[in-house]
C-alpha positions as CSV (number, residue, x, y, z in Angstrom):
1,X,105.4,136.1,73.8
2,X,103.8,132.8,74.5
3,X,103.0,131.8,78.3
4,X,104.1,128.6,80.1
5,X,102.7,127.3,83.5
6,X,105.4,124.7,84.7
7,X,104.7,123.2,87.6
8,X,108.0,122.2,90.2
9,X,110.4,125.0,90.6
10,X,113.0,122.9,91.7
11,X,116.6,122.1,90.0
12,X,115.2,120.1,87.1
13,X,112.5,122.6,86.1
14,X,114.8,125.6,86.6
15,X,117.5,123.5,85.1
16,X,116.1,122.0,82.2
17,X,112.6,122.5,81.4
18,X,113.0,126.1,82.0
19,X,115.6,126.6,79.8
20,X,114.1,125.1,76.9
21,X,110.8,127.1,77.4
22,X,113.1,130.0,77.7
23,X,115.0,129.5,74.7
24,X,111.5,129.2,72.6
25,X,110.5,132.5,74.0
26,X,108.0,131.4,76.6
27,X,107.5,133.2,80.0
28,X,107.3,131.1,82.6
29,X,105.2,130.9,85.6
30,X,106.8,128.8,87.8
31,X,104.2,126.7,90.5
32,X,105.6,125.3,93.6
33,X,105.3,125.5,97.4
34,X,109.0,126.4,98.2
35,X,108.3,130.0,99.7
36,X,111.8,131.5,99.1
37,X,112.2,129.7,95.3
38,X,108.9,131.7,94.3
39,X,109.9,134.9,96.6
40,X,113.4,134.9,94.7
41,X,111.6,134.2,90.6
42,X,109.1,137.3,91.9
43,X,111.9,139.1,93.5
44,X,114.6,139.1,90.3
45,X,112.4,137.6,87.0
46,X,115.7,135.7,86.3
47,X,117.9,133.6,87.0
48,X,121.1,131.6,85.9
49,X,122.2,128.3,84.9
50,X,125.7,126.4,84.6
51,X,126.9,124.0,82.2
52,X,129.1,121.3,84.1
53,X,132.1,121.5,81.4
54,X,135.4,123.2,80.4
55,X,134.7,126.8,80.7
56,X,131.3,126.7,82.9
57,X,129.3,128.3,80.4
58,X,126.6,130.3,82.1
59,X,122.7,130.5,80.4
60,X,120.5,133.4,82.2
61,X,116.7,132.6,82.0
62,X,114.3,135.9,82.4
63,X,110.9,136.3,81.6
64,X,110.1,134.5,85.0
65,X,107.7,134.4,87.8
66,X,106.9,132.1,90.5
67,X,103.3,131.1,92.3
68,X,102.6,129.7,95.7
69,X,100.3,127.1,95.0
70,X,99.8,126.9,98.6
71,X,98.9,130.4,99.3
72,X,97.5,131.3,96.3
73,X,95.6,128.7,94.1
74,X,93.2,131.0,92.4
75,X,96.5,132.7,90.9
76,X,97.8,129.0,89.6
77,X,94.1,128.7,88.2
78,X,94.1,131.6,86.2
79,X,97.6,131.2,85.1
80,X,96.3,127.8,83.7
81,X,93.3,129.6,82.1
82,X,95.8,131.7,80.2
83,X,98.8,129.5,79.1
84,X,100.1,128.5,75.9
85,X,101.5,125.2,77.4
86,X,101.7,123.3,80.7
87,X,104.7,121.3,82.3
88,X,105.4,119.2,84.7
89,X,108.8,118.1,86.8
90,X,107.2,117.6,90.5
91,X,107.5,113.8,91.1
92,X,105.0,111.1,89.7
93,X,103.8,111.4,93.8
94,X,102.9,115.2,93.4
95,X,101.4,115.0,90.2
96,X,97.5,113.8,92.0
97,X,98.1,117.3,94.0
98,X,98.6,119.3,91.3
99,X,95.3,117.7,88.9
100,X,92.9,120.0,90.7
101,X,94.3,123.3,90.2
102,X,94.6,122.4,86.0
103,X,91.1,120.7,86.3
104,X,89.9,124.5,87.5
105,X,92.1,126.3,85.2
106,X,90.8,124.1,81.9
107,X,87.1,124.5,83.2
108,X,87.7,128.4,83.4
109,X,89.4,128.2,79.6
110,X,85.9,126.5,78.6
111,X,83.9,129.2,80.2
112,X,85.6,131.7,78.5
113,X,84.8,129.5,75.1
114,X,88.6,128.9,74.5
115,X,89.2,126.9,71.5
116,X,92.5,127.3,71.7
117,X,94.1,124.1,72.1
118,X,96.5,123.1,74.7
119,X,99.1,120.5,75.7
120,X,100.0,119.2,79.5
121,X,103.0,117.7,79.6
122,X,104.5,115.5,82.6
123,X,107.9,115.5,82.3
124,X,108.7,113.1,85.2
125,X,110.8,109.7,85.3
126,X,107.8,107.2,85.0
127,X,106.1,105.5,82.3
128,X,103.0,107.6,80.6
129,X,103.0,110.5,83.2
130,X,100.9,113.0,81.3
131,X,97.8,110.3,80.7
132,X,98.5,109.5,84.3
133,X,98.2,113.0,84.9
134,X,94.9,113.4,83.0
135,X,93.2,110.6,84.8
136,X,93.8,112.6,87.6
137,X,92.8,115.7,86.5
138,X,89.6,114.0,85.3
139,X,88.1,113.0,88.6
140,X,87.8,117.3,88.9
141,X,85.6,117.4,85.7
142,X,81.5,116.9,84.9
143,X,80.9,114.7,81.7
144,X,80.8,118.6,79.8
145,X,83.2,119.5,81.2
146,X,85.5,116.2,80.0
147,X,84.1,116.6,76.6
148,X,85.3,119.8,76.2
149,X,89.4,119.0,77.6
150,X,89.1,115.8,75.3
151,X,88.5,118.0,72.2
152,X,90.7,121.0,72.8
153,X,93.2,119.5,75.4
154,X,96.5,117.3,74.8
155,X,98.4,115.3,78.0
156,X,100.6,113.6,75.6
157,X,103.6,111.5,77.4
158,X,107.3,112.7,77.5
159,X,110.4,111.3,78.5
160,X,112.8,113.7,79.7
161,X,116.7,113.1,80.8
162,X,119.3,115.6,81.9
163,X,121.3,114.9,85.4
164,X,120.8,117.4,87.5
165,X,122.9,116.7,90.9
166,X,122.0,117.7,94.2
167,X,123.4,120.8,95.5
168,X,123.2,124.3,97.6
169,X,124.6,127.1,96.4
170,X,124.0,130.5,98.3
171,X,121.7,131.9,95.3
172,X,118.7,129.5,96.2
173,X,117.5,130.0,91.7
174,X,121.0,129.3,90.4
175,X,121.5,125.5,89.3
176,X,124.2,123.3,87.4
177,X,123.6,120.7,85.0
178,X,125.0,118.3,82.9
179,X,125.7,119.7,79.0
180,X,123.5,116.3,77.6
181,X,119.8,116.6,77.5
182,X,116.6,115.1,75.6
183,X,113.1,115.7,75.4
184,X,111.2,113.6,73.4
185,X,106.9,114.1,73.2
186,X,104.4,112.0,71.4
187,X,102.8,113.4,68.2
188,X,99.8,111.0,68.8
189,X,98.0,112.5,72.0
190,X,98.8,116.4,71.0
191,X,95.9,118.9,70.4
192,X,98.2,122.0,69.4
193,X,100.2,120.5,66.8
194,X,101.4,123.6,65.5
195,X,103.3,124.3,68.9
196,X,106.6,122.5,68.8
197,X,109.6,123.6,70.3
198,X,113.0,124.2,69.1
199,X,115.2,121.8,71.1
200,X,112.8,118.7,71.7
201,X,112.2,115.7,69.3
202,X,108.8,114.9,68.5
203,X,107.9,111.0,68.1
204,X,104.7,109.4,67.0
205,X,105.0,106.5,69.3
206,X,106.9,107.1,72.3
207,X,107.6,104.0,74.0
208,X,110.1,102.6,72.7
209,X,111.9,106.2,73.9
210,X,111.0,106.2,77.5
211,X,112.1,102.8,77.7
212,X,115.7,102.8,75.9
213,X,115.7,106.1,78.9
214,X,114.3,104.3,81.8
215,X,116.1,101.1,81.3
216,X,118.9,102.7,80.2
217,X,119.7,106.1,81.9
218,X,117.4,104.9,85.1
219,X,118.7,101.5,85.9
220,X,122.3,102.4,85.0
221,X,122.3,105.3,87.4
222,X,120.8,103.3,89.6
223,X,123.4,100.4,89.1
224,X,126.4,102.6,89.7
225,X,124.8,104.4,93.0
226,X,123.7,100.6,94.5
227,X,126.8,99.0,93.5
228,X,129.0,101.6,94.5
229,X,127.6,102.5,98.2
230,X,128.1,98.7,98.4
231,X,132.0,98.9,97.9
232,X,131.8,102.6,100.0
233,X,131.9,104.8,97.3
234,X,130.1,108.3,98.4
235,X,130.0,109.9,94.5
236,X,128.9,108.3,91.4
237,X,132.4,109.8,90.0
238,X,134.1,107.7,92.7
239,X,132.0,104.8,92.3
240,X,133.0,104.4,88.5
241,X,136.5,104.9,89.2
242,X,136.2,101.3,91.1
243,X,136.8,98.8,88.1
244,X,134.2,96.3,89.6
245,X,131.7,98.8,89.7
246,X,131.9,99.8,86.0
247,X,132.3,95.9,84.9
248,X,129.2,96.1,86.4
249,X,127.1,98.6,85.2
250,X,128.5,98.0,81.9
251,X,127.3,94.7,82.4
252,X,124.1,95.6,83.2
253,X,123.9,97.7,80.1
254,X,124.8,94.8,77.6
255,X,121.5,93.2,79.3
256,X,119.2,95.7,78.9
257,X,120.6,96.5,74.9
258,X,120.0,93.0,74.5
259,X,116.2,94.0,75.4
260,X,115.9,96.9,73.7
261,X,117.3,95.3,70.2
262,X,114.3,92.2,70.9
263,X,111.7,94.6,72.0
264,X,111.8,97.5,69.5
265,X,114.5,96.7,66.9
266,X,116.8,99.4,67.8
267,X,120.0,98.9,65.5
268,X,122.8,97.4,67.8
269,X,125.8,100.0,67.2
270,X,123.8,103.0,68.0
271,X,122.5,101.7,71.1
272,X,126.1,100.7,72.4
273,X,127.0,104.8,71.2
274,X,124.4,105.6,73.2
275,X,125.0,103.3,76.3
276,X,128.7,104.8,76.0
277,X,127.5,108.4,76.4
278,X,125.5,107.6,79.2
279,X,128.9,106.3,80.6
280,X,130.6,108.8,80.0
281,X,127.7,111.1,81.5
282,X,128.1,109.7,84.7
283,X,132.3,110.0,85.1
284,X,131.4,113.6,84.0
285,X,134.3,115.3,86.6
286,X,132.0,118.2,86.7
287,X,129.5,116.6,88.2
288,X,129.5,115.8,92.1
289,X,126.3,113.5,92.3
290,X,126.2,112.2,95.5
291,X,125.5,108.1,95.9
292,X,122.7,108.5,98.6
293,X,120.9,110.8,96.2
294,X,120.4,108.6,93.1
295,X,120.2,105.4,95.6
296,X,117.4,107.0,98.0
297,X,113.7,105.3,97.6
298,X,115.0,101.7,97.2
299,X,111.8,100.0,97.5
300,X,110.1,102.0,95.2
301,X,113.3,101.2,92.5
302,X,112.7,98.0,93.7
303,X,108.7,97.8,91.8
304,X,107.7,96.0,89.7
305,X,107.7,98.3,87.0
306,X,110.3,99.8,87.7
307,X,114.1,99.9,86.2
308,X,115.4,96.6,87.5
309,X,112.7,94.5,88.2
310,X,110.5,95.4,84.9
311,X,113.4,94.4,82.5
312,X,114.3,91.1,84.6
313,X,111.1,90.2,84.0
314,X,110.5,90.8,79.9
315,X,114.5,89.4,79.4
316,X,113.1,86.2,81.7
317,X,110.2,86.4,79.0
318,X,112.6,86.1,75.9
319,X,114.8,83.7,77.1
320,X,117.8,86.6,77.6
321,X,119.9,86.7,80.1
322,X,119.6,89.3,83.4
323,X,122.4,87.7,85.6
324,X,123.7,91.2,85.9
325,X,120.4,92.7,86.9
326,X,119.7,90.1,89.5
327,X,123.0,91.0,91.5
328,X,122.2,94.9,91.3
329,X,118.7,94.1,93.2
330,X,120.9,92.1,95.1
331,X,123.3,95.6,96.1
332,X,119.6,97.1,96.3
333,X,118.5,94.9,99.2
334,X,122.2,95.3,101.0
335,X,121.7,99.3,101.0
336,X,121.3,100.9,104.0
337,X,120.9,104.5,104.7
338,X,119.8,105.9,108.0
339,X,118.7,109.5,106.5
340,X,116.5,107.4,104.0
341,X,113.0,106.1,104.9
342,X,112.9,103.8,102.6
343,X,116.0,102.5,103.1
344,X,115.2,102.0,106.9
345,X,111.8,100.4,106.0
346,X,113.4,97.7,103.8
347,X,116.1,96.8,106.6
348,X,113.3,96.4,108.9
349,X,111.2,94.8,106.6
350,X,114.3,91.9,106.0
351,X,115.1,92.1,110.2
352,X,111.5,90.9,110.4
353,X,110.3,88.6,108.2
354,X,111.9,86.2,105.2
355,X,113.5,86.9,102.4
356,X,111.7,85.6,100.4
357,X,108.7,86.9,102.0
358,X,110.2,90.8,101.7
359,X,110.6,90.3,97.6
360,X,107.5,89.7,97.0
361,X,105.9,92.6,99.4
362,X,108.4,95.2,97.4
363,X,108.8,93.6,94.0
364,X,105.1,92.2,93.6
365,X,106.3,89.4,91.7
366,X,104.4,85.9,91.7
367,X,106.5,83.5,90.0
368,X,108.3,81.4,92.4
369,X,111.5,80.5,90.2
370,X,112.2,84.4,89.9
371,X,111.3,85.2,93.4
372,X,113.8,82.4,94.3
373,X,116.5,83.3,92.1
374,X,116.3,86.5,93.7
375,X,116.7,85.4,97.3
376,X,119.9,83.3,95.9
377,X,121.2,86.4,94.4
378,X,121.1,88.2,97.7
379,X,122.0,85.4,99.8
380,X,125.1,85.1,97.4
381,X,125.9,88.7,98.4
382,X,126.1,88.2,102.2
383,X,128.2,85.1,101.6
């Protein structure tokens, strides 16, 4: 049986990355800090998962153990030192804490002389997280030691999608999720090519991928949660159900096929099939995903790579329009959410200084035309 060291035991890596290791006859050791997660994986060696549709099929996932990173690091080191493959679903923040322990765990494979070659792969929402992963886990390395993880080690990028709500049940390992998933990997930065599992599509160049995902999946998530806490929805379900809300995020979509078709050529009809599942993903009645959840962070979805600002820029590039875009930043800046640090900071940030001077500190724009078309869009909200 092959071994995987995932790191992030929480619902997405129980929920999705864990299943798909499982179903390719991996074991999994699972990496994370939350004490009774990795008491419970050590505890049963199992656990189950539900599919959020008619007849709530159940998956159970076995062959599983969990590490305390915090407690026991050497453990997460060896672990490393013996694994087929490495995965990720922590949070882009996390992944700078984690590039230590797999620094010491690839130096320990070179002592040994492994010539095995291995993969690390980030599966988080951002834009190359496994080669922003590896520049991490380079700072840990000598010059050998780098010379021997470039020959014999991949960090090839991944995008990942599957919604995976919050929730609490009263088995702290068992997790929902959504039936739809994809996992796609680039070809281009893998060292073991001969490992490829059943389940997730393999693409030579995967931008054009995480980008049909981010601006897609991301921003139209995003859409629904902003648009709907502003007309008092508390569910994405509910939120849809209000017709301005889906004008709106169907709105939004049309912009962002529009820059998908000019950017990468992707044929018209399948991206509006595939804007229609993501729709229909979202008003899945199974699924209770709370607004505050997908809408928490707003000044980080606020950056300027990120899923709103990012595409308002490259359609202001091509002469497209983003209308639509520019009045979800405009729900974005209206958000408020006392549980939410963010949410607080940006409500602070707009209590004490411009406008205009608050979208450029969280968008990092510099062109004064967008900047001020965004301050009209938000005035326009309040008015």
């Amino acid at each position: 049986m092959k071994k995987a060291v995932h790191f992030g035991a929480g619902n997405i890596g129980r929920g999705f990355i864990g299943e798909i290791l499982f179903a390719n006859d991996f074991s999994i050791d699972f990496v994370d800090v939350n004490e009774t997660i990795i008491d419970a994986l050590n505890d049963r060696h199992s656990y189950d998962i539900e599919i959020a549709e008619d007849g709530k099929r159940h998956i159970t996932v076995s062959n599983v153990s969990g590490i305390n990173n915090s407690k026991n690091p050497a453990d997460v080191v060896a672990a490393v030192a013996e694994a087929d493959l490495i995965t990720t679903a922590i949070g882009p923040n996390i992944l700078p804490f984690i590039a230590e322990l797999i620094a010491d765990g690839l130096k320990v494979r070179k002592e040994a002389g492994s010539t095995q070659p291995i993969d690390v792969l980030a599966c988080e929402n951002m834009i190359g997280g496994s080669q922003f992963l590896y520049e991490e886990v380079k700072k840990y390395l000598s010059d050998e030691e780098l010379t021997y993880v470039e020959e014999y080690v991949g960090f090839p990028n991944a995008a990942v999608d599957r919604i995976v709500p919050a929730q609490s049940h009263e088995d702290p390992l068992f997790v929902v999720v959504e039936p739809f998933n994809e996992w796609v990997v680039e070809t281009s930065r893998m060292k073991n090519t001969d490992l490829k599992l059943e389940g997730v599509h393999y693409e030579e160049d995967l931008e054009p991928f995480i980008e049909r995902k981010l601006f897609s999946v991301n921003s139209g998530h995003a859409t629904s949660a902003y648009a709907g806490a502003y007309y008092g929805a508390k569910t994405i379900l509910e939120a849809l159900q209000n017709i301005d809300v889906k004008a709106q995020l169907e709105a939004v979509l049309g912009e962002i096929r529009s820059l998908l078709i000019a950017k990468w050529d992707f044929d018209e009809a399948d991206l509006k099939a595939y804007h229609d599942v993501i729709i229909s993903r979202f008003e899945n009645p199974y699924i209770i995903d709370d607004v505050v959840r997908v809408a928490r962070t707003p000044i980080r979805k606020l950056g300027f790579d990120e899923r709103f600002i990012r595409p308002i820029r490259e359609l202001r590039d091509r002469g497209l329009s983003y209308e639509n875009l520019l009045k979800t930043v405009a729900f974005v800046f209206s958000y408020k959410d006392e549980n939410d640090e963010q949410s607080v900071q940006l409500q602070q940030l707009l209590a004490e200084k411009s406008l205009s001077d608050v979208v450029v500190e969280v968008t990092g724009l510099e062109d004064p035309a967008l900047i001020a078309e965004i301050v009209t869009s938000v005035e326009g909200l309040k008015n």
